[in-house]
C-alpha positions as CSV (number, residue, x, y, z in Angstrom):
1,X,12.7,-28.0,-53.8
2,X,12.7,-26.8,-57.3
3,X,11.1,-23.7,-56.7
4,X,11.7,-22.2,-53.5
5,X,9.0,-22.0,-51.0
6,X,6.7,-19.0,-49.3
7,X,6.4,-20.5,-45.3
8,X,3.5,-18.8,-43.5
9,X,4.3,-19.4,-39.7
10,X,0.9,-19.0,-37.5
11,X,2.2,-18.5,-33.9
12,X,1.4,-16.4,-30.8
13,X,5.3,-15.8,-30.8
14,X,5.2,-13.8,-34.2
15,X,6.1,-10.5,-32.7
16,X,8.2,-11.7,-29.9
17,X,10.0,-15.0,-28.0
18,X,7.9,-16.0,-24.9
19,X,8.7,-19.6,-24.8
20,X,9.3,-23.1,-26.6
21,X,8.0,-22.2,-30.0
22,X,9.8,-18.7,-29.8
23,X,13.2,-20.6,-29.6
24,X,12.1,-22.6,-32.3
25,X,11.7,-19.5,-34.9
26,X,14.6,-18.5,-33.6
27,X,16.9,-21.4,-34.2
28,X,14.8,-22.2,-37.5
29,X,15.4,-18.7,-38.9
30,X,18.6,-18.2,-38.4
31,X,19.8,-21.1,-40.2
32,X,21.8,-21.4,-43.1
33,X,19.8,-24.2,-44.0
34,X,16.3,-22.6,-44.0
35,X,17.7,-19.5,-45.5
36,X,19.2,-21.2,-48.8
37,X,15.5,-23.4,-49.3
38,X,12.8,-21.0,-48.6
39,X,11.8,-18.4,-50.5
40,X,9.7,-16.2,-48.2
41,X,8.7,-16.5,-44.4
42,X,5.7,-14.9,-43.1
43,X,4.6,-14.6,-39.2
44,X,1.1,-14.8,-38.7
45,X,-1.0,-13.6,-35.7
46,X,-4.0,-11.8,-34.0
47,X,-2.9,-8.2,-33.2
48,X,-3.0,-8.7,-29.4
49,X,-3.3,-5.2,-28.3
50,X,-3.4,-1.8,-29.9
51,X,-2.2,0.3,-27.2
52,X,1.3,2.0,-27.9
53,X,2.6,3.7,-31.3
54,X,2.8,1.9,-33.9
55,X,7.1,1.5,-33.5
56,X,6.2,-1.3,-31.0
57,X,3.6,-3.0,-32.9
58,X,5.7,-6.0,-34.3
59,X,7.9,-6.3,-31.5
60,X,11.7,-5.3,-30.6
61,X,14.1,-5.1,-34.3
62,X,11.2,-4.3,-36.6
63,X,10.0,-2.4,-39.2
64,X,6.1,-1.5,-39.7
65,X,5.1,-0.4,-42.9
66,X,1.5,-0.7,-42.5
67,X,-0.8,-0.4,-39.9
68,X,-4.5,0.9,-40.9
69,X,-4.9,1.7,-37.1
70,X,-2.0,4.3,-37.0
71,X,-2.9,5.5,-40.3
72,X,0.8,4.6,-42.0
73,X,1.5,3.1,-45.1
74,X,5.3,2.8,-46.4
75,X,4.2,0.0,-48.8
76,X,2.7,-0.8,-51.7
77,X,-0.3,-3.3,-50.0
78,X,-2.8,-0.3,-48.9
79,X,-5.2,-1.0,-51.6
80,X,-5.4,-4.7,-51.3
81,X,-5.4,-4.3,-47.2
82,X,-8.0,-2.1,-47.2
83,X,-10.4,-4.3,-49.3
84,X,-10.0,-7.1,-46.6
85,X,-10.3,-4.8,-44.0
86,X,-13.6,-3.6,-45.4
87,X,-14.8,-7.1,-46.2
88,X,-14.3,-8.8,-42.9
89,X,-14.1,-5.6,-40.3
90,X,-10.9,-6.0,-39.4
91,X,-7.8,-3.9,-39.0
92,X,-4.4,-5.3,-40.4
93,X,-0.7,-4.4,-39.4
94,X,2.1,-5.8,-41.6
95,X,5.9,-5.0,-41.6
96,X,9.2,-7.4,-41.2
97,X,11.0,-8.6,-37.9
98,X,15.1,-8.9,-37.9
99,X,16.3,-12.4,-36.2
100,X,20.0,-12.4,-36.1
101,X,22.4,-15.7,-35.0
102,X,25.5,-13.6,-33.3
103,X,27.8,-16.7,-33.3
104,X,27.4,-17.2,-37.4
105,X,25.6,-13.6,-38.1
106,X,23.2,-15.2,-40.2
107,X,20.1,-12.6,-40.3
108,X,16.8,-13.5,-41.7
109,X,13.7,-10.8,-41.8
110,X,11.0,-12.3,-42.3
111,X,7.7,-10.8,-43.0
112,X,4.7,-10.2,-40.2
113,X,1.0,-9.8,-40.6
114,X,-1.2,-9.2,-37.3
115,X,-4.8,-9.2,-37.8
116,X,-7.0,-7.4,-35.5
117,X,-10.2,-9.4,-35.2
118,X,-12.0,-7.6,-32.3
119,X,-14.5,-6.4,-34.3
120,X,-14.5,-8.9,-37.2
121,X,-18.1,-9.7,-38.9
122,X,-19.8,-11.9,-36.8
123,X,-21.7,-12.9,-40.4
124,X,-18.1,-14.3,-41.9
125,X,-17.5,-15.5,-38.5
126,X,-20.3,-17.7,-38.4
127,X,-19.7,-18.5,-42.4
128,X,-16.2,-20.4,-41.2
129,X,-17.6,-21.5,-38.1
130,X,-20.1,-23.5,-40.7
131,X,-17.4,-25.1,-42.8
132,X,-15.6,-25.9,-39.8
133,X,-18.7,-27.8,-38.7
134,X,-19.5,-29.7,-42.0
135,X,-15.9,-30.5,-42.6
136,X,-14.1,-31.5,-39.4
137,X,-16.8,-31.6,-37.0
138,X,-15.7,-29.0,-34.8
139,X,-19.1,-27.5,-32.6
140,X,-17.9,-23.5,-32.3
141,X,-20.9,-22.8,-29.8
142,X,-19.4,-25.1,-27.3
143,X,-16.1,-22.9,-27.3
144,X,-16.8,-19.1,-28.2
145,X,-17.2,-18.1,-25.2
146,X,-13.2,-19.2,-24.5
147,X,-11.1,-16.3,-26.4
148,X,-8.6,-18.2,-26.9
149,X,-10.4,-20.3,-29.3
150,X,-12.5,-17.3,-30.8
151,X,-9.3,-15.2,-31.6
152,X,-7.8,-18.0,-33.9
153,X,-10.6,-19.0,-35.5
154,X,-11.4,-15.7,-36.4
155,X,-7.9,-15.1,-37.9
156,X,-8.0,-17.9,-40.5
157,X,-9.6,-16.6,-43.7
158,X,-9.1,-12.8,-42.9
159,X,-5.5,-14.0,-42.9
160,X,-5.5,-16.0,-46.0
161,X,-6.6,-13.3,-47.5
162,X,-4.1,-11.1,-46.1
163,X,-2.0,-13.2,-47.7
164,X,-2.8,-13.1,-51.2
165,X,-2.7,-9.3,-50.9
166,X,1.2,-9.9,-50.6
167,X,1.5,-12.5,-53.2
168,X,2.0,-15.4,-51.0
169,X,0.1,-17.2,-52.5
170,X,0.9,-17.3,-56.0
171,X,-0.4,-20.2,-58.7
172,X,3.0,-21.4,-59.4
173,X,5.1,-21.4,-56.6
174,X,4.1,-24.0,-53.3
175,X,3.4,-21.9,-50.0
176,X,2.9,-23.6,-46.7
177,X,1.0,-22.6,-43.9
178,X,2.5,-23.8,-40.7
179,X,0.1,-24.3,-37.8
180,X,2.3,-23.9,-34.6
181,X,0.3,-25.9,-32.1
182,X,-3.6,-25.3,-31.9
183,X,-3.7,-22.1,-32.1
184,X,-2.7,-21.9,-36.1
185,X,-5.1,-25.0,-37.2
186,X,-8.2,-22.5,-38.5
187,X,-5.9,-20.4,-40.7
188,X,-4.7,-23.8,-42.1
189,X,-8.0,-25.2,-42.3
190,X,-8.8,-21.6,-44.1
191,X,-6.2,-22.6,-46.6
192,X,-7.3,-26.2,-47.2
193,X,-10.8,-24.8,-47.5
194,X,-9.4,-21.8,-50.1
195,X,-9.4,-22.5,-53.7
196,X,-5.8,-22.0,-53.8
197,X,-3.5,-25.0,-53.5
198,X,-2.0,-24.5,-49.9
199,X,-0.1,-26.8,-48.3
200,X,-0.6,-27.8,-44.6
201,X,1.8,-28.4,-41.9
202,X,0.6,-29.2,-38.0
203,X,3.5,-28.3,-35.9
204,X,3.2,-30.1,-32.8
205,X,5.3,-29.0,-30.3
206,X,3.2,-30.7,-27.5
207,X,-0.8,-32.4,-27.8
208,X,-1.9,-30.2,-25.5
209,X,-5.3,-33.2,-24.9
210,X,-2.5,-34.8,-23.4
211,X,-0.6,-32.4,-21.2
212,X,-3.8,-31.9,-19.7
213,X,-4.3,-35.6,-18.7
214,X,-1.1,-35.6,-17.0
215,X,-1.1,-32.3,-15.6
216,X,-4.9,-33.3,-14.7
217,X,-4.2,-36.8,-12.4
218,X,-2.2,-37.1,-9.6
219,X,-0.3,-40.6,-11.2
220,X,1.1,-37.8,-13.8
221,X,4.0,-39.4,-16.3
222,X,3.8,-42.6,-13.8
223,X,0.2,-43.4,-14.7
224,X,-0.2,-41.3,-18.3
225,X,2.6,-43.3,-20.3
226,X,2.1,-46.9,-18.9
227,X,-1.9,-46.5,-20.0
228,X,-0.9,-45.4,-23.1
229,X,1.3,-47.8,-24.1
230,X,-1.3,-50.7,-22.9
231,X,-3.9,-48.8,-25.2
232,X,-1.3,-49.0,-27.8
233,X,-1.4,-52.7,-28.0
234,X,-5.4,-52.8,-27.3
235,X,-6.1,-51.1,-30.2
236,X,-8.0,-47.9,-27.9
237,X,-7.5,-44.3,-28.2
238,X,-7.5,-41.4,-25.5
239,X,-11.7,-41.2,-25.8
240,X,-12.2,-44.8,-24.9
241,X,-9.6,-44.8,-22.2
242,X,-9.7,-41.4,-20.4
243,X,-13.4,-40.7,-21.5
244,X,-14.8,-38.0,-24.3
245,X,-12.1,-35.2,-24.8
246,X,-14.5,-32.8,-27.5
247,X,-15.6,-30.9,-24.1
248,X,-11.8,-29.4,-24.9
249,X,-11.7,-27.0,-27.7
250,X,-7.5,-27.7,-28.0
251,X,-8.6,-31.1,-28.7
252,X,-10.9,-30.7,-31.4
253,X,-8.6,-28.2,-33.2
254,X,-5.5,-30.8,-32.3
255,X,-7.7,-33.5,-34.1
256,X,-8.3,-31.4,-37.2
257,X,-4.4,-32.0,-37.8
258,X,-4.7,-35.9,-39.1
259,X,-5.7,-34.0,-42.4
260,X,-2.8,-31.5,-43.1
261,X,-0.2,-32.5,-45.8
262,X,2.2,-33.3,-42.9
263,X,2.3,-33.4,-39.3
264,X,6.1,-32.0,-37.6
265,X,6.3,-33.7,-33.9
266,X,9.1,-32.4,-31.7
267,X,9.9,-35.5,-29.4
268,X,9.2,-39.4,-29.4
269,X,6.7,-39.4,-27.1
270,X,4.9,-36.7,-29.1
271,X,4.2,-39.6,-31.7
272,X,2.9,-41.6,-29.7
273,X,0.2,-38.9,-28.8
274,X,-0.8,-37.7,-31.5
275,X,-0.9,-41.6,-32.5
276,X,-3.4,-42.1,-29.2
277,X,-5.5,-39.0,-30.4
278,X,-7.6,-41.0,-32.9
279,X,-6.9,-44.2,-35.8
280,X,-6.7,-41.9,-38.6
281,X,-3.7,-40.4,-36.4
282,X,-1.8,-44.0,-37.3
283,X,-2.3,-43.4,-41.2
284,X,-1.4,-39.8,-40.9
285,X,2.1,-38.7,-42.2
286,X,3.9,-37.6,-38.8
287,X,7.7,-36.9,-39.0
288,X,9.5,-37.2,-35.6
289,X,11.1,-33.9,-36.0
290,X,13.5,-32.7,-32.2
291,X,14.0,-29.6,-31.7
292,X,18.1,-27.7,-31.8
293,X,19.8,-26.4,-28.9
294,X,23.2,-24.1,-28.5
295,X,26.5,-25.4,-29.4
296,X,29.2,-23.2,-28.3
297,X,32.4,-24.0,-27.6
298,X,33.9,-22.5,-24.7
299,X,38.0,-23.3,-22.9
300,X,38.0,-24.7,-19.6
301,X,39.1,-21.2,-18.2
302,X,35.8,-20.0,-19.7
303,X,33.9,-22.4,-17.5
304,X,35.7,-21.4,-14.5
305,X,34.9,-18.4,-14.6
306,X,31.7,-18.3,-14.7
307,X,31.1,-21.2,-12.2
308,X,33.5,-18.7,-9.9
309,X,30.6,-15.8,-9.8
310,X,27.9,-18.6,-9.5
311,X,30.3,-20.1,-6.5
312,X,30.9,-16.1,-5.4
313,X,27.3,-15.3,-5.3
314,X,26.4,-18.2,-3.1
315,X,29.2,-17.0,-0.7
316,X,27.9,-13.6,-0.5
317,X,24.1,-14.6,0.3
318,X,24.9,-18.0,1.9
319,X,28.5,-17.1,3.6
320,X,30.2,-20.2,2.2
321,X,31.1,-21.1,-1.2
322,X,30.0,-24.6,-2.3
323,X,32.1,-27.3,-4.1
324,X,29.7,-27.3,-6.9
325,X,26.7,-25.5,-8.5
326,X,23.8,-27.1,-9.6
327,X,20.7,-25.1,-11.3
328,X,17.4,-25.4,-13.0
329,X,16.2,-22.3,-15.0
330,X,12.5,-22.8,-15.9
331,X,9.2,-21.8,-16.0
332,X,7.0,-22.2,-12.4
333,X,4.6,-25.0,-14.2
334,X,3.4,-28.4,-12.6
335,X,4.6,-30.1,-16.1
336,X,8.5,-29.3,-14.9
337,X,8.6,-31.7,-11.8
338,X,10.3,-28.9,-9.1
339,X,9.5,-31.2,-6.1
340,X,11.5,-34.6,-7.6
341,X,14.9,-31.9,-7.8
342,X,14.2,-31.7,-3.9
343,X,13.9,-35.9,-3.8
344,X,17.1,-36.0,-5.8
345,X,19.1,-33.9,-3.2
346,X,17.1,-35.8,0.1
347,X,19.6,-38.8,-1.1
348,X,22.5,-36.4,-2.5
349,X,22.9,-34.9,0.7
350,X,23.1,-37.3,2.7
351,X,26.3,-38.8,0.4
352,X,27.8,-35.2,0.2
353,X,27.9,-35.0,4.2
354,X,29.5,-38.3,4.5
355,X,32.3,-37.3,1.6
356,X,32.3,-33.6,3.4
357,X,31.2,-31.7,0.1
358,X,28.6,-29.1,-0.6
359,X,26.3,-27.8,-3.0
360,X,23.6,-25.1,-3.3
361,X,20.6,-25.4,-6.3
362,X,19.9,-22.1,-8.1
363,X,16.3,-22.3,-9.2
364,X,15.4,-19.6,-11.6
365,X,11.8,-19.5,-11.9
366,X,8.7,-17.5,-11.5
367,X,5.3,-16.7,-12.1
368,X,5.4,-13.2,-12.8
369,X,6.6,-10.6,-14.7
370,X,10.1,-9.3,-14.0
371,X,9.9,-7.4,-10.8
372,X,11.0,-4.1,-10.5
373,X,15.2,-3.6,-9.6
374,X,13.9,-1.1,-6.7
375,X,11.7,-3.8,-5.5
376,X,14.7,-6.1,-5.6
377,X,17.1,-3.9,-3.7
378,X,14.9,-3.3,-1.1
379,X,13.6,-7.0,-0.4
380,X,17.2,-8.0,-0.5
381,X,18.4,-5.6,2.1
382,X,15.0,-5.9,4.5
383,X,15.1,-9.9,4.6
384,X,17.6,-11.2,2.8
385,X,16.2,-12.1,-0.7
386,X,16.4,-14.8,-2.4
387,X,17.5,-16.7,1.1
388,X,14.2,-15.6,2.6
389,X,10.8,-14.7,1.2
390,X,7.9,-13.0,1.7
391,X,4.2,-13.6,0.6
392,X,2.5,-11.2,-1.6
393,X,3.9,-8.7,-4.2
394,X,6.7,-7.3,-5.1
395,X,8.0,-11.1,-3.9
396,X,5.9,-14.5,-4.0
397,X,2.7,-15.2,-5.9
398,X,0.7,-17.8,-5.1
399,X,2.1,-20.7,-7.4
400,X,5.9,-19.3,-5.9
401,X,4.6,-19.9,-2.6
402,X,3.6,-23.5,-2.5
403,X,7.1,-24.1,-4.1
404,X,9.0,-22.0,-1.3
405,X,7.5,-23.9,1.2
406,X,8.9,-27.4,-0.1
407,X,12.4,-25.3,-0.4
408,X,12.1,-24.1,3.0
409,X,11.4,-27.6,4.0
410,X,14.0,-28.9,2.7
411,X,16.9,-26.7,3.8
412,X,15.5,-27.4,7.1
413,X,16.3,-31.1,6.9
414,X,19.6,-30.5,4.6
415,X,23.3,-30.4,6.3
416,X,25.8,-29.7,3.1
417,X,23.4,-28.9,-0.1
418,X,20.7,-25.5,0.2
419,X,18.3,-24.5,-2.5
420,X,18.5,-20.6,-3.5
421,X,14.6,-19.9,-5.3
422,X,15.3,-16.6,-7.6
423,X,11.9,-15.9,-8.5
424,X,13.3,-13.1,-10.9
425,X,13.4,-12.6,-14.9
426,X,17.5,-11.9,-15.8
427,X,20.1,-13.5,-13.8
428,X,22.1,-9.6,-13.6
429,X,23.2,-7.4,-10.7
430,X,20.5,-5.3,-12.0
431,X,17.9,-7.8,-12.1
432,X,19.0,-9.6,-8.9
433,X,20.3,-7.5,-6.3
434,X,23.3,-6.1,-5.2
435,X,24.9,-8.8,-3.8
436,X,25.1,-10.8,-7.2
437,X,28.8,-10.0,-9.1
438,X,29.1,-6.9,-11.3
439,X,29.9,-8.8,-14.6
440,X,27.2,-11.6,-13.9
441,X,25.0,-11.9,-16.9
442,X,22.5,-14.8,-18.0
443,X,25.0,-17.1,-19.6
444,X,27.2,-17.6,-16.6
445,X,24.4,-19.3,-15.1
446,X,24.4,-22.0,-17.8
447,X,27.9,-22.2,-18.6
448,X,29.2,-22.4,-15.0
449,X,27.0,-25.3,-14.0
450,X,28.0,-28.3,-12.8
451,X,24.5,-30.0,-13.1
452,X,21.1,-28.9,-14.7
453,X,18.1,-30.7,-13.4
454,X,14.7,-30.6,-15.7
455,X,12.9,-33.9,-14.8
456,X,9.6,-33.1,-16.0
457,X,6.4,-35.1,-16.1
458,X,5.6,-33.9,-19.9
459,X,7.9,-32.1,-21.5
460,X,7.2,-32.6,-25.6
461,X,11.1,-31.6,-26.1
462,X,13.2,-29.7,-23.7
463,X,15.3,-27.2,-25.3
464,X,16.1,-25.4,-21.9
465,X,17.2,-29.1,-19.8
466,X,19.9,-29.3,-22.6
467,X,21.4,-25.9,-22.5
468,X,24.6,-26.3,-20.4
469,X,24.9,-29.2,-22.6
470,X,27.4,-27.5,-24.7
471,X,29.3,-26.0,-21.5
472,X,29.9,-29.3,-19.8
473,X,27.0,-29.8,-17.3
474,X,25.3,-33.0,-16.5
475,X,21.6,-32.4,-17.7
476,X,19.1,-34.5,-16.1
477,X,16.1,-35.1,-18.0
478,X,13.6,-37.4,-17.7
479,X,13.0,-40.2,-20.5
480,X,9.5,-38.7,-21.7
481,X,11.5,-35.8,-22.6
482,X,11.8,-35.1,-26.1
483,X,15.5,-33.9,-25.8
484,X,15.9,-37.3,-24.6
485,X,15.1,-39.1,-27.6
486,X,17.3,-37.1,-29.5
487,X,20.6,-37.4,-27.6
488,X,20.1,-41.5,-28.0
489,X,19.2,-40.5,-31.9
490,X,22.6,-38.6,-32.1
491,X,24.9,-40.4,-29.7
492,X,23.8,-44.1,-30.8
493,X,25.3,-46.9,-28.3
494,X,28.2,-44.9,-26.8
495,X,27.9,-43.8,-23.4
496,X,26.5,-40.3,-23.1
497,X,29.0,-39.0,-19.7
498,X,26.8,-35.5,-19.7
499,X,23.1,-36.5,-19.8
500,X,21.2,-38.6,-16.8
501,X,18.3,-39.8,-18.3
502,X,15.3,-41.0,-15.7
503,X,12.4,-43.1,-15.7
504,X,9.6,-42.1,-13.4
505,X,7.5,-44.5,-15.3
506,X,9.2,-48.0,-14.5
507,X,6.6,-49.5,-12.8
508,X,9.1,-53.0,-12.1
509,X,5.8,-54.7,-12.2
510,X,3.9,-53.1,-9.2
511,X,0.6,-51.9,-10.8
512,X,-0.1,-55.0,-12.6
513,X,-0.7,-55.8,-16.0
514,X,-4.3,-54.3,-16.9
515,X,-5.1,-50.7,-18.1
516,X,-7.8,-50.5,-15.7
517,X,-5.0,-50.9,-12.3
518,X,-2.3,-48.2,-14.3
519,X,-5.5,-45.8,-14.4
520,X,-5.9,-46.0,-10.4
521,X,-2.2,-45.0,-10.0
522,X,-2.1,-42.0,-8.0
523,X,0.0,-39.7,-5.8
524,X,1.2,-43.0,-3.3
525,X,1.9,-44.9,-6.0
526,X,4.1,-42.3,-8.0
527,X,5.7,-41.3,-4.4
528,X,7.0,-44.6,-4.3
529,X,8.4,-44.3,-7.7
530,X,10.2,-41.1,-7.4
531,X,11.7,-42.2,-4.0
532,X,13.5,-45.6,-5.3
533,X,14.1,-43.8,-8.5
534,X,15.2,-40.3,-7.4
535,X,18.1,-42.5,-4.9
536,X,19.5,-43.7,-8.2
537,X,19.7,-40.4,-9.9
538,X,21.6,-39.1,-6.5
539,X,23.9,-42.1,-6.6
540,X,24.5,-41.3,-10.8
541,X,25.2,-37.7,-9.9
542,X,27.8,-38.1,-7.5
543,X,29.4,-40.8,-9.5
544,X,29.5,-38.0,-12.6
545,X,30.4,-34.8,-11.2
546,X,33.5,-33.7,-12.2
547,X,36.4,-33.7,-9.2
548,X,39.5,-32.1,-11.0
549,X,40.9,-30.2,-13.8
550,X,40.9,-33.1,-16.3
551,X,37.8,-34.7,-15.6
552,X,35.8,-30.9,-15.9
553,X,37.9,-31.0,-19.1
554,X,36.4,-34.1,-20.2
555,X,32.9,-32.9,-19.8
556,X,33.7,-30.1,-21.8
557,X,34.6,-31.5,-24.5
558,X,32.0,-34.3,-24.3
559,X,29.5,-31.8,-24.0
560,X,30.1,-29.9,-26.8
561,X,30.8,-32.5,-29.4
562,X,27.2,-34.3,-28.7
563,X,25.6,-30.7,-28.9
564,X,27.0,-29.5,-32.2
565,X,25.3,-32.7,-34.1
566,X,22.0,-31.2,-32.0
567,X,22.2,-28.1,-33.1
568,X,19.8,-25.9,-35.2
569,X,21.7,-26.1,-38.4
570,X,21.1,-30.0,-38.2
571,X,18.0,-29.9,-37.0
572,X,16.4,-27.6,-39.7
573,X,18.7,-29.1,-42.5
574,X,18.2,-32.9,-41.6
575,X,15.0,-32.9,-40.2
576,X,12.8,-29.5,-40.7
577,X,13.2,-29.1,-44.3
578,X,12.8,-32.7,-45.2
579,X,9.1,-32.6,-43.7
580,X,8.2,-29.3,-45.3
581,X,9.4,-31.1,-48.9
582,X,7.8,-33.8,-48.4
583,X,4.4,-31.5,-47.8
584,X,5.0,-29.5,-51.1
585,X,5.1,-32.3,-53.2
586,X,2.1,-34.1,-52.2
587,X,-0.8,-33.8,-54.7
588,X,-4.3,-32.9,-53.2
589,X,-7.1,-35.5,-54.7
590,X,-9.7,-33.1,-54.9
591,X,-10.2,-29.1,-53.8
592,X,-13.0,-28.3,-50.9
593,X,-15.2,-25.6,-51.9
594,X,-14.4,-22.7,-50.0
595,X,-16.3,-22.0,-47.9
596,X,-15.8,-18.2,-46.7
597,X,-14.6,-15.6,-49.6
């Protein structure tokens, strides 16, 4: 790019990391890559809450040095915020946040503006809710009742405006508004509306239509991706197959994306998606773009270590230390597939008792907030937390329950492998309990694994499956995994010793050969499937495991040398930064009138 680029990043992660997209800043950022090519970054979001001072406003590492609802100004914006305040009734916060990589100390600070839209105009409410009517078809008064939907369209053109105020938006130099998922579509529909040349980017980092098909029927990935590539080759899209979507306000702001300059999608199967949305998805310009994950490099000793306080904690709650440590850190979600871990280890442990070996799964998941260390202390010492549980707060929600059961089913049954369910935030003595090591900290649960299990029924990428990746674990993902694509993309035809890839969706002929018998596949159906596939995947990770000094070795080293060609400095420099330059230079036909200002 000749002229360096401003990037305007619309997210619900602006002032903090709650998830996928989170990691994605994070990794982006805090590139050397993205730091040399773009000019300026801006985080864009609604203000979610005005309670607190205004020190907490933009989240932990930040500076505020505006905020018309604490009165403070340290900048010299005040005039120009104001007059968008007054015009849309709005309040606006604006400082910078600090990301820093602590393995390259690369630090980027980008800029943040929140909006607060609470008591926006309903007039220039209704004035974009027009324009999004005439010009993409989307029907606001079947969706502003859902605040989710009202928030970010109410964002958009208070927020290009915001924008200006800060000169990012300036006649001879390319900025790009970067929709992360749905929720930043009506800021950069705002922009394509605004007379000033903006460039659009859609960042798809799931189609969220989709997950909800999936999520929605009980044939999940087994039924979802066998219909859709039959639809594929009939020429029919997700309306004529699974019936009218527009009842779903992600879908209509999804389908607004076939217009941006450019369309990011973080996994294979993502493409096909957004390619099953609608035919002017097939014509749009979609760049299959994965996301990074760590690559550390760590000495066998290292890995020891901290598989010797994973091993040490499972004697102290258990009373025997296991030959090896499996894990699956994750959110409590029916898109991550908890119940096919518990089909994998059925078959495992039944192999383990015949070769005398043991195993316990930590599963580090959970529905709430992180409980309190109090709370912790005293479940662990009335009933033995994690081992046991108890309905109702401080311990399981409802979600946490269903799961517990399965696990307490299961170590009924099991002879040499038991499941631990941490349903905590942290993976600390202070988080966890007592009985966990002093010097345990998060990291030792990813670099001591043995094997991480993530086989998920959608699952657009996968950063967290891949993690021990770079510390020698077996990762087991399943192949409509994003992450998966990308290992084959990096590691080509050689054989791939750290990462199990399954296929809940081989059918091997059984639901015939007509779209109309995949769509009946249900729950007996996909049993079926995850009990012949899940005995492979049992068989696969016994054969894999490491068994001595030079095989762990071996991992390690395998591990790491396919992570650090996955890693965010490739990702952003090979992939990212070629889509975003090829959205710059694309020339816009004709300008839309706009529509709002």
């Amino acid at each position: 790019m000749n002229l360096k680029p401003t990037v305007v990043h619309v997210t619900h992660e602006a002032t903090g990391k709650i998830g996928g997209i989170g990691a994605v800043l994070e990794g982006t950022f805090t590139s050397r890559a993205y730091d040399q090519a773009v000019g300026r970054t801006v985080l864009v979001s609604p203000l979610f809450s005005t309670e607190g001072d205004a020190a907490h406003r933009l989240g932990e590492g930040s500076e505020v040095l505006y905020s018309s609802i604490d009165g403070l100004n340290r900048g010299s914006y005040a005039a120009g915020f104001q007059r968008v305040e007054d015009a849309f009734n709005v309040e606006i916060v604006y400082g910078r946040r600090t990301f820093t990589d602590p393995m390259t100390g690369v630090v980027n600070r980008p800029e943040v503006l929140l909006v607060d839209i609470n008591r926006m105009d309903k007039g220039r409410v209704d004035e974009f809710k027009g324009a999004l009517f005439r010009e993409y078809g989307i029907r606001s008064d079947r969706y502003e009742h859902i605040w989710d939907y009202e928030q970010w369209v109410r964002l958009g053109v208070p927020a290009v405006e915001a924008l200006k105020v800060i000169g990012a938006a300036e006649p001879n130099k390319p900025t790009i508004i970067v929709a992360h998922e749905y929720m930043g579509m009506p800021t950069a529909i705002a922009g394509v509306l605004d007379p000033h040349d903006f460039k659009t980017v859609f960042y798809a980092h799931e189609v969220a239509p989709m997950r909800r098909i999936v999520e929605g029927n009980t044939g999940h990935d087994t039924m979802f991706y066998n219909v859709l590539a039959k639809a594929h080759e009939n020429e029919q899209y997700v309306n004529d197959v699974f019936g009218d979507q527009s009842d779903f306000y992600k879908y209509a702001l999804v389908n607004a994306a076939k217009s941006c300059d450019n369309i990011l999608a973080v996994g294979d199967c993502v493409v096909d998606e957004l390619k099953f949305m609608a035919p002017e998805f097939e014509y749009a310009d979609i760049d299959l773009t994965y996301n990074g994950i760590p690559a550390y490099e760590i000495s066998l000793a290292e890995k020891y270590e901290s598989r010797e306080k994973l091993r040490d904690y499972c004697n102290n709650i258990l009373g025997w230390k296991p030959d090896f440590v499996f894990t699956h850190v994750t959110r409590l979600v029916l898109s991550k597939g908890l119940w096919r871990d518990l089909r994998v280890l059925e078959h495992m442990d039944r192999e383990f008792t015949a070769q005398g070996k043991t195993a316990v799964l930590f599963v580090l998941s959970t529905e709430a907030h992180k409980r309190r260390s109090k709370d912790i202390v005293e479940m662990e010492a009335k009933y033995n937390w994690p081992v046991a549980h108890r309905e109702g707060m401080p311990d399981l929600t409802g979600g946490e329950a269903v799961y517990y059961a399965g696990v307490q089913e299961f170590n009924a049954r099991s002879r040499s492998i038991k499941v631990v369910f941490i349903n905590q935030f942290g993976f600390t003595r202070e988080a966890c309990g007592k009985r966990m090591p002093a010097d345990m900290d998060f990291m030792d649960i990813r670099k001591g694994s043995d094997v991480e299990f993530g086989q998920s029924i959608y699952e657009p990428f996968g950063i967290a499956q891949l993690e021990p990746l770079t510390f020698g674990g077996i990762c087991v993902v399943t192949n409509v995994c994003g992450c998966a694509g990308f290992v084959k993309d990096v590691a080509g035809v050689q054989a791939v010793p750290n990462v199990i890839e399954v296929d809940y969706t081989d059918l091997n002929g059984d639901a015939g050969s007509d779209i109309d018998a995949m769509l009946r596949i249900g729950k007996p159906q996909r049993d079926a499937v995850e009990h012949k596939i899940s005995e492979k995947v049992a068989l696969e990770i016994c054969a894999r495991v490491p068994k001595n000094d030079d095989e762990f070795n071996r991992m390690l080293q395998s591990g790491y040398e396919l992570a650090r060609h996955m890693g965010w400095e490739s990702v952003v420099e090979n992939y990212v930064m070629k889509s975003l330059h090829k959205a710059v230079v694309k020339k816009h036909v004709s300008k839309q009138t706009a529509a709002t200002v």
